[in-house]
C-alpha positions in Angstrom: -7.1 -5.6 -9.5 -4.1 -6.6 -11.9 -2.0 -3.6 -11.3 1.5 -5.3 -11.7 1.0 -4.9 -15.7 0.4 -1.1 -15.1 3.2 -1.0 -13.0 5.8 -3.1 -15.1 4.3 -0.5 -18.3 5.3 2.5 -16.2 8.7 0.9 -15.7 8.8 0.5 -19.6 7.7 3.9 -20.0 10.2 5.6 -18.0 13.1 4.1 -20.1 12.1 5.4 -23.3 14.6 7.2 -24.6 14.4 11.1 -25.6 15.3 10.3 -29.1 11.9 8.8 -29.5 9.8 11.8 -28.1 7.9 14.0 -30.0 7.9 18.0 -30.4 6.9 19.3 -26.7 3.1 19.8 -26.2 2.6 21.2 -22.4 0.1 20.2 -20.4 -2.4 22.8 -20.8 -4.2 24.4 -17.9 -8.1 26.0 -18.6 -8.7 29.7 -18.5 -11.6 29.5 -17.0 -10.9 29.6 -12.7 -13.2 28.7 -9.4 -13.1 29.6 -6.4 -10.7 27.1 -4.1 -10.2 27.1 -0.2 -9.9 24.6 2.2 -13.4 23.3 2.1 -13.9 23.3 -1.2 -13.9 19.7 -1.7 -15.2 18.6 1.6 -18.6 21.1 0.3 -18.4 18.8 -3.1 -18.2 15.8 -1.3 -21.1 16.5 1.1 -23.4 17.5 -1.7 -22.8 13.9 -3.8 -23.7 12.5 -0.5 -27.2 14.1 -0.5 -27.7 12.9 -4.5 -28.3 9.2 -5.4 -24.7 8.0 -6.6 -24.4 8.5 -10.5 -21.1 6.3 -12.2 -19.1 8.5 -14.1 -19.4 8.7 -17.7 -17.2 6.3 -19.9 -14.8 6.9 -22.6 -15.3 5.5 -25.8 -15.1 1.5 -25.4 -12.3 0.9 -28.3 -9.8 2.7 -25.5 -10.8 -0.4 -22.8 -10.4 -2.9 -25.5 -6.6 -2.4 -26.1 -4.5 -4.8 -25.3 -1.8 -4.4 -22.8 1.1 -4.3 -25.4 -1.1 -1.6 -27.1 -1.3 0.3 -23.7 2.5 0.1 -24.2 2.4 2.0 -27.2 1.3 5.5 -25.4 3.2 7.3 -22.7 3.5 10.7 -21.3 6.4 13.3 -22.5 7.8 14.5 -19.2 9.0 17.6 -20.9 5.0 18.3 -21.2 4.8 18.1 -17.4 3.2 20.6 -15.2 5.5 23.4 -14.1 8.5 21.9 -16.1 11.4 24.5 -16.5 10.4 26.6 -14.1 11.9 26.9 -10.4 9.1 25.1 -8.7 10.4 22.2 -6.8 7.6 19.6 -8.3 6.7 18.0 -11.5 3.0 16.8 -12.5 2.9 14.2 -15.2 -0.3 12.3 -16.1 -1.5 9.1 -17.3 -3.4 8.0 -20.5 -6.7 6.7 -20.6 -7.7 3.1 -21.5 -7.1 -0.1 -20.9 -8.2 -1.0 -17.1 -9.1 3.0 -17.0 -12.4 3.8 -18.9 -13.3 6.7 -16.9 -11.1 10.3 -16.9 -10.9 11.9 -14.0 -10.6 15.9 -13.3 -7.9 17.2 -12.3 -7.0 20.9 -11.2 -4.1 23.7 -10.7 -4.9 25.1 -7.7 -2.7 29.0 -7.6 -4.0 32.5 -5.6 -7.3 31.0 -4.3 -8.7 29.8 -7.5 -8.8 26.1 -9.2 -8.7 26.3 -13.2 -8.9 22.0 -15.0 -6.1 20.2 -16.7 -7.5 20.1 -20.5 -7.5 16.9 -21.8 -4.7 16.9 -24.5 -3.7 13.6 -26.6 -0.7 15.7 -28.0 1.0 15.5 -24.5 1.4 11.7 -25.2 4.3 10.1 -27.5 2.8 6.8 -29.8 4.7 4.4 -31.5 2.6 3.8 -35.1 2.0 0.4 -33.3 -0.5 2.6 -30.9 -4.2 2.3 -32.6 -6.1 5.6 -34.0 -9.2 5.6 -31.4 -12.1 7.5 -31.3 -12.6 10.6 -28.8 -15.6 11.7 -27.0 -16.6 14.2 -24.5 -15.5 12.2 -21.6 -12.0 11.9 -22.2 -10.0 12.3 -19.4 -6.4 11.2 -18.2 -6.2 8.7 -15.7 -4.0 9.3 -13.2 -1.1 11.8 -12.1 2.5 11.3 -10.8 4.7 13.4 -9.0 8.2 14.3 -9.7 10.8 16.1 -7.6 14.6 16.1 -8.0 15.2 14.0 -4.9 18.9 13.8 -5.1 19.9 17.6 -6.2 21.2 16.5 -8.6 18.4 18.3 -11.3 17.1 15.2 -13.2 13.2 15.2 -11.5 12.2 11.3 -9.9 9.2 9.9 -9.3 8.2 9.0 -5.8 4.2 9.1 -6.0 1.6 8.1 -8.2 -2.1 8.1 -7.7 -4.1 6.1 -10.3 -7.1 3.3 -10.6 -9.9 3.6 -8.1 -8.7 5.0 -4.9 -5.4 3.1 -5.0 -2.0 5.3 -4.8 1.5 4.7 -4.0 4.5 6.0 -2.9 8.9 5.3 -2.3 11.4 6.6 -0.6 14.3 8.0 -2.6 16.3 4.9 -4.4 13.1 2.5 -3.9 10.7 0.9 -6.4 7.0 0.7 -6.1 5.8 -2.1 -4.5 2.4 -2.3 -1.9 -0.4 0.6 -2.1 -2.4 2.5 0.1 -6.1 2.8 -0.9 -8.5 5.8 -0.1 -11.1 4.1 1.8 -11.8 0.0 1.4 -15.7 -1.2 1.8 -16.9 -4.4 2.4 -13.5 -6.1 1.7 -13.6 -10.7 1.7 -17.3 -10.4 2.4 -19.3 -12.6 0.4 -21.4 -10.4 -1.7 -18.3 -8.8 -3.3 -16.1 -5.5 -2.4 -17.0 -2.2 -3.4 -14.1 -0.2 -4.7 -14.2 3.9 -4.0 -13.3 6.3 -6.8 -10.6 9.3 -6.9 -13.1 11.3 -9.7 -11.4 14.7 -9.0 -8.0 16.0 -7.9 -6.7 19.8 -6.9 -2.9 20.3 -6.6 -1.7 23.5 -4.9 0.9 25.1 -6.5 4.0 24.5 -4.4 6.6 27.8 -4.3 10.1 27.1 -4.8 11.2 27.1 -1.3 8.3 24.3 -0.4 9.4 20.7 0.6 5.9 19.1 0.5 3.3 19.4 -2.1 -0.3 19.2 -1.1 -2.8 17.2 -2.8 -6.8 17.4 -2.0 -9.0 14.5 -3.5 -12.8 13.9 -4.0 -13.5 10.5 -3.5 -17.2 8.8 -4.5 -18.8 5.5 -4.5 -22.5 4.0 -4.5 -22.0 3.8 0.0 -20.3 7.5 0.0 -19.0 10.1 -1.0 -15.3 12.0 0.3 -12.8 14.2 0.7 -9.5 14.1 1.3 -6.3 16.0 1.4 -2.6 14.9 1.5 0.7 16.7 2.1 3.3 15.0 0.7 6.7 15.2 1.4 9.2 13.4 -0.4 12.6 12.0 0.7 14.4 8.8 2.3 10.9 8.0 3.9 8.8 9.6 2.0 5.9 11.2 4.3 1.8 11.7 3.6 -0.3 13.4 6.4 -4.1 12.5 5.2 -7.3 14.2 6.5 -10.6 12.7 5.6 -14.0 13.1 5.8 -16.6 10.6 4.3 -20.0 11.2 3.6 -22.3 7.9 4.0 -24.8 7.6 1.1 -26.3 4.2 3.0 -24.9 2.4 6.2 -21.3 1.4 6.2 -21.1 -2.0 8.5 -17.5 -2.8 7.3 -15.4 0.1 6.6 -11.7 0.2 6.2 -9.4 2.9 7.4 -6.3 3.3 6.0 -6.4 0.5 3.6 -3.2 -1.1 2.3 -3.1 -4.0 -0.3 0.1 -6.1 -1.2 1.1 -9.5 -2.4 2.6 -12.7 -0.9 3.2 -15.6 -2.7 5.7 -17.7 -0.6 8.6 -17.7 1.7 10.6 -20.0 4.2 6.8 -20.6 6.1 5.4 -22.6 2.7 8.3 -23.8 -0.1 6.5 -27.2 -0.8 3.5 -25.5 -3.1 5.6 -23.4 -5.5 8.5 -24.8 -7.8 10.7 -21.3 -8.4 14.3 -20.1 -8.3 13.6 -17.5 -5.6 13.9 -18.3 -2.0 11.2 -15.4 -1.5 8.5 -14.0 -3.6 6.5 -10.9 -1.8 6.2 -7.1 -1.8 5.6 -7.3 1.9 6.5 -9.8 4.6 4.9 -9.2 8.1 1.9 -7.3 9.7 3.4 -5.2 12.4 0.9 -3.8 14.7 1.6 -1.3 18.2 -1.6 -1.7 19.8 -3.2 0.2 22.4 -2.3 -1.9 25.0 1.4 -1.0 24.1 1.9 -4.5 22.8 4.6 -5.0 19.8 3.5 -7.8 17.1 4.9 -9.3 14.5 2.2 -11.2 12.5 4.3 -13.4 9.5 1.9 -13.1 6.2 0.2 -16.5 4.5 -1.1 -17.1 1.1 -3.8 -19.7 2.4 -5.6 -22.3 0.1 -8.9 -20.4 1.2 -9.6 -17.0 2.1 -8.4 -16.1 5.3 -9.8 -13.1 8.0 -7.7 -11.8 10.9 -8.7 -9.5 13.5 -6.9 -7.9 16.0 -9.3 -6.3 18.6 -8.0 -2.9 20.2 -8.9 0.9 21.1 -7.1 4.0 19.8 -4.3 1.7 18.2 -0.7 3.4 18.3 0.1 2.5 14.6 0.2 -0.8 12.2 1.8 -1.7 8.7 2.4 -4.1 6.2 6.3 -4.4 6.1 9.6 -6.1 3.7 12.0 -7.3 6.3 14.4 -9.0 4.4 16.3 -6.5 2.6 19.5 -8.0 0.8 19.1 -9.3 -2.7 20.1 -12.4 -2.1 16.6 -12.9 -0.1 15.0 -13.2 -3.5 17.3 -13.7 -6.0 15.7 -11.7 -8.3 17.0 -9.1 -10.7 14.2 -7.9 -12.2 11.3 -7.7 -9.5 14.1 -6.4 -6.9 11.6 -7.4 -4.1 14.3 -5.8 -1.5 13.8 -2.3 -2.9 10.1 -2.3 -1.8 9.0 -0.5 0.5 7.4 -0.9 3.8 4.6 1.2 5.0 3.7 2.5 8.2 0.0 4.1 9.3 0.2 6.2 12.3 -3.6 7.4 13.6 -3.8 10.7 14.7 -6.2 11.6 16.9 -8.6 9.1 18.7 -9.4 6.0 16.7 -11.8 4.2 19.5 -12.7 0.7 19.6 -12.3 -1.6 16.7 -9.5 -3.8 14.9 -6.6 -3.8 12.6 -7.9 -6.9 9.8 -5.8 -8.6 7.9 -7.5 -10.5 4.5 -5.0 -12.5 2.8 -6.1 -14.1 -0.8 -5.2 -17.5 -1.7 -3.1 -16.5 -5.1 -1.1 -18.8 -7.4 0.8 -16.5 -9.3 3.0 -12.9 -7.9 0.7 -10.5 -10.7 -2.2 -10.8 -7.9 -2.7 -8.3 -4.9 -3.8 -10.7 -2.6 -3.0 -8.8 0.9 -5.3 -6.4 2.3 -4.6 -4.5 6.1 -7.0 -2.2 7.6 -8.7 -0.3 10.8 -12.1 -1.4 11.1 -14.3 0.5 13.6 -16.5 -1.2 15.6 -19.4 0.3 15.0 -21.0 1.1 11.5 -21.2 4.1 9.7 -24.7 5.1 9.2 -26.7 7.3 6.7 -26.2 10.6 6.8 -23.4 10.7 9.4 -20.2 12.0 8.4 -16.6 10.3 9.5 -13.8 12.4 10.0 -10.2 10.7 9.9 -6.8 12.2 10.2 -3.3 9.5 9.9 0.2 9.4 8.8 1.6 7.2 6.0 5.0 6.4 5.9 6.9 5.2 2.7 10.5 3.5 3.4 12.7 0.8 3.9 11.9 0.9 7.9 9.5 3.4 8.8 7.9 2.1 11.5 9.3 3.1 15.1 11.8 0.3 16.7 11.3 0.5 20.6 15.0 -0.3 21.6 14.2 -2.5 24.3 11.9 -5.4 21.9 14.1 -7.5 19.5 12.6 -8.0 16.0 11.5 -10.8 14.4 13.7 -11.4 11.1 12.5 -14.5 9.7 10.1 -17.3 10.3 10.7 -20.7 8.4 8.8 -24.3 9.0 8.9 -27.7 7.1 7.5 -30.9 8.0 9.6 -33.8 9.9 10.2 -37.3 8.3 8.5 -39.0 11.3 5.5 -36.0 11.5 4.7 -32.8 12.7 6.2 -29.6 11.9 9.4 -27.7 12.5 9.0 -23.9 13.1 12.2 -21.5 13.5 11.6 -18.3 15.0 14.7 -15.9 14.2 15.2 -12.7 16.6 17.5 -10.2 15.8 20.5 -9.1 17.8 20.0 -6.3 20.5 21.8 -5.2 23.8 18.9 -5.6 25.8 19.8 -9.6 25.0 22.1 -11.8 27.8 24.8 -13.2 26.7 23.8 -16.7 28.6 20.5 -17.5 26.7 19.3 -19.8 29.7 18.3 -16.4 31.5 15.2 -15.5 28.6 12.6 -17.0 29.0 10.2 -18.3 26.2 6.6 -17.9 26.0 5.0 -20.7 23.4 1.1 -21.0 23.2 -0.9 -22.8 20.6 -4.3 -23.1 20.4 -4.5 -26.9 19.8 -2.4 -29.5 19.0 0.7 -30.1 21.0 4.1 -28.1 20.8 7.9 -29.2 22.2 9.0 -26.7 24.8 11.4 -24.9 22.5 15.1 -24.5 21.8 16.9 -21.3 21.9 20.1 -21.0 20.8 21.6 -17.9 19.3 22.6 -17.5 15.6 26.1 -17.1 14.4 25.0 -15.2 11.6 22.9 -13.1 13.1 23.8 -13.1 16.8 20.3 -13.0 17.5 18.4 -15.9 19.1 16.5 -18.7 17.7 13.8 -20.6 18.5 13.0 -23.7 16.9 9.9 -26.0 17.9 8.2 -28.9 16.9 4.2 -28.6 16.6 2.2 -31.7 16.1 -1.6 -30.9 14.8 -3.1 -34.1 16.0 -5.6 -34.1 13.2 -6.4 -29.8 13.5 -7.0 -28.3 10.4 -5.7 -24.9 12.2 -3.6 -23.3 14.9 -2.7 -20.1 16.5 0.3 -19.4 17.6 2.0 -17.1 20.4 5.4 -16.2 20.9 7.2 -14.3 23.2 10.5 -14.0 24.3 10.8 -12.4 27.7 13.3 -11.8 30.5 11.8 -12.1 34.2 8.9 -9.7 33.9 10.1 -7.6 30.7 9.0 -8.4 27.6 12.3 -9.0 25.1 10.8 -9.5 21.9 8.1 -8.5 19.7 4.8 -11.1 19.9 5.1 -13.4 17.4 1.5 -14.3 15.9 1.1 -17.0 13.5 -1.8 -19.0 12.1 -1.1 -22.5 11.0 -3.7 -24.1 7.9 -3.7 -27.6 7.1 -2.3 -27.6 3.3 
């Protein structure tokens, strides 16, 4: 999906000045109210199941053939937000219809155990005259939600969550800018016959109280494999937290599921420089894979953006946690003043519960241009999901700078660079960063190099000045392999010192 348009038009829509709002319009909440409890979506969700899936009516075509500089051209007043000036701690905005969104979706105010709809209201969007006059239907619907809290106390309400397109959604930590997403559920992700993506159709908010510091969010997810639902409490902050519980419903057997999907973008770094002619050193939203398996293991797997599609799995039972992660965090890593790649955040899944046998998968996207998600992470069980069964899941999502745990003991991998030689083969530089658990005398670690073919030098380590931490710098020669694995680990006697450092070399 092209998201980086929507999210460069939310940018732009979030600096339009008051001046050029219209008279307030609130966002208007139906008299009519059902019953809501904690199973109320989870019932929904389980009777879609038992029906033959049915797409969701579509608003009138004209609104999906605007352009995205008329998409522009509409945004939502935030003084029409949900519970604005009153003393609850959250703020509910919503999205317009249109453009990559043809469908509306429901959503509800959930307050003394009963759920009454958002009406759809055009009124609580400003237009410039640039904005065309479209027809409405029956279906309209908005689009999306974001949520608002005043993260600094300082009483100007921030963004730091926004749930829109399919089942994608996203999340920041207080002073970040949106970057990767999480995705409700991913099916059938790099195979062949094409991926399905999952729909959020319906959305219940609970009404937070003043004193609350999390807001909880339920979901009803539906697709042609399944149906679902979810719930999310969200609470906002430095790292901003989700706890999610899910259950899906399979409509037809679900051989490759994905738990806990997230999807990013890498374009190039220090590992590939020769295929893209650009000012920037770096160009990603995320850096690394970082995976605690079951075993206890640390790895650090550097992301690619291959020439072909590329499939990694990483075998394991009842993983501890995994995430796609940003590393490099100073601005001079990417040069950049407008993307500001080193205010994205990093995000870190912890399972809850057990997970059993299966593997964390990593699908990177061969991409040519920084507007394309082309990184995908995910648990994949071993076993299929079959007709008629329903999957319960339970995990944590974290939303920050660094949110994944840092055993003490492991140094991290910073940054991994290679170029070729003049007489052949292929320098790779391994930087480590500092940590007291490292000797002073370097002799006493000891390096653990593997590769799957070709042939590699033993290795120098040497430490950094800048960083203090060690480096290790190799020479790999392919011998005519089109691809390698790598394994790196620095270690001292029987103690592992380092994270693992997984790699996998393509022939460009």
């Amino acid at each position: 999906m092209l998201r980086r348009d929507v999210l460069k038009t939310l940018a732009a829509l979030a600096a339009v000045p008051s001046a050029a709002l219209a008279e307030d319009a609130p966002l208007h909440v139906g008299d009519t109210s059902t019953p809501f409890n904690a199973q109320t979506v989870k019932n929904l969700a389980r009777a879609l199941a038992e029906r033959d899936y049915q797409p969701r009516p579509s608003i009138p075509k004209e609104w999906e053939n605007i352009s995205y500089d008329q998409y522009r051209k509409i945004w939502f007043d935030t003084r029409n937000a949900l519970w604005e000036n009153t003393t609850r701690p959250q703020r509910l905005d919503v999205f317009p219809p249109g453009l990559y969104y043809g469908q509306g979706i429901e959503i509800n105010v959930v307050e003394d155990g009963g759920a009454r709809p958002l009406v759809f209201d055009l009124e609580v969007f400003d237009r410039t005259d640039q904005f065309p006059d479209l027809p409405l239907n029956e279906n309209m619907g908005y689009s999306g939600l974001r949520l608002r809290a005043d993260l600094r106390n300082s009483g100007a309400f921030t963004e730091y969550a926004v749930f829109q397109g399919a089942s994608y959604f996203r999340g920041i930590g207080t002073g970040e800018i949106y970057g990767l997403s999480a995705r409700g559920l991913a099916l059938k992700t790099g195979d062949p016959m094409g991926e399905e993506f999952p729909d959020f159709t319906g959305f219940w908010i609970e009404t937070p109280e003043a004193s609350d510091a999390s807001v909880t969010l339920h979901a009803l997810l539906d697709s042609p494999s399944c149906s679902g639902a979810y719930r999310f409490e969200i609470t906002h902050g430095d790292v901003l937290h989700m706890e999610v519980e899910a259950t899906i419903f399979a409509r037809a057997e679900m051989a490759h599921v994905g738990i806990a999907p997230l999807t990013s973008m890498f374009l190039f770094d220090a590992t590939d420089r020769a295929r893209f002619s650009d000012f920037r050193p770096n160009v990603h939203d995320s850096d690394g894979l970082l995976i605690h398996n079951g075993a206890g293991e640390v790895i650090w797997r550097p992301l690619a953006n291959p020439k072909t599609l590329q499939i990694s799995a990483f075998g394991d039972q009842n993983p501890k946690g995994f995430g796609l992660m940003q590393r490099k965090r100073d601005f001079s890593d990417y040069n950049d003043l407008e993307a500001l790649y080193h205010k994205r955040p990093s995000v870190w899944i912890t399972p809850r519960g057990d997970w059993g046998t299966g593997a964390v998968t990593l699908v990177e996207i061969p991409a040519d241009l920084e507007i394309y998600d082309n990184i995908v992470a995910y648990w994949r069980p071993a076993n299929p999901i079959t007709a008629g069964e329903e999957h319960h899941m339970r995990y944590g999502l974290r939303w920050g700078a660094d949110p994944a745990p840092n055993p003490p003991e492991l140094l991290r991998v910073l940054s991994t660079a290679m170029g070729g030689r003049p007489e052949g083969g292929l320098v790779m530089v391994i930087d480590f960063e500092d940590g007291s658990a490292l000797p002073e005398d370097l002799s006493a670690v000891d390096v653990i190099l593997r590769s799957s073919t070709g042939t590699t030098t033993p290795g120098i380590l040497q430490r950094n000045p800048e960083t203090n931490g060690p480096r290790l710098a190799f020479t790999f020669m392919p011998e005519g392999a089109d691809v390698a694995e790598f394994r790196v680990q620095l270690r001292t006697g029987d103690a592992p010192l380092s994270e693992v450092w997984l790699y996998r070399w393509t022939k460009t």
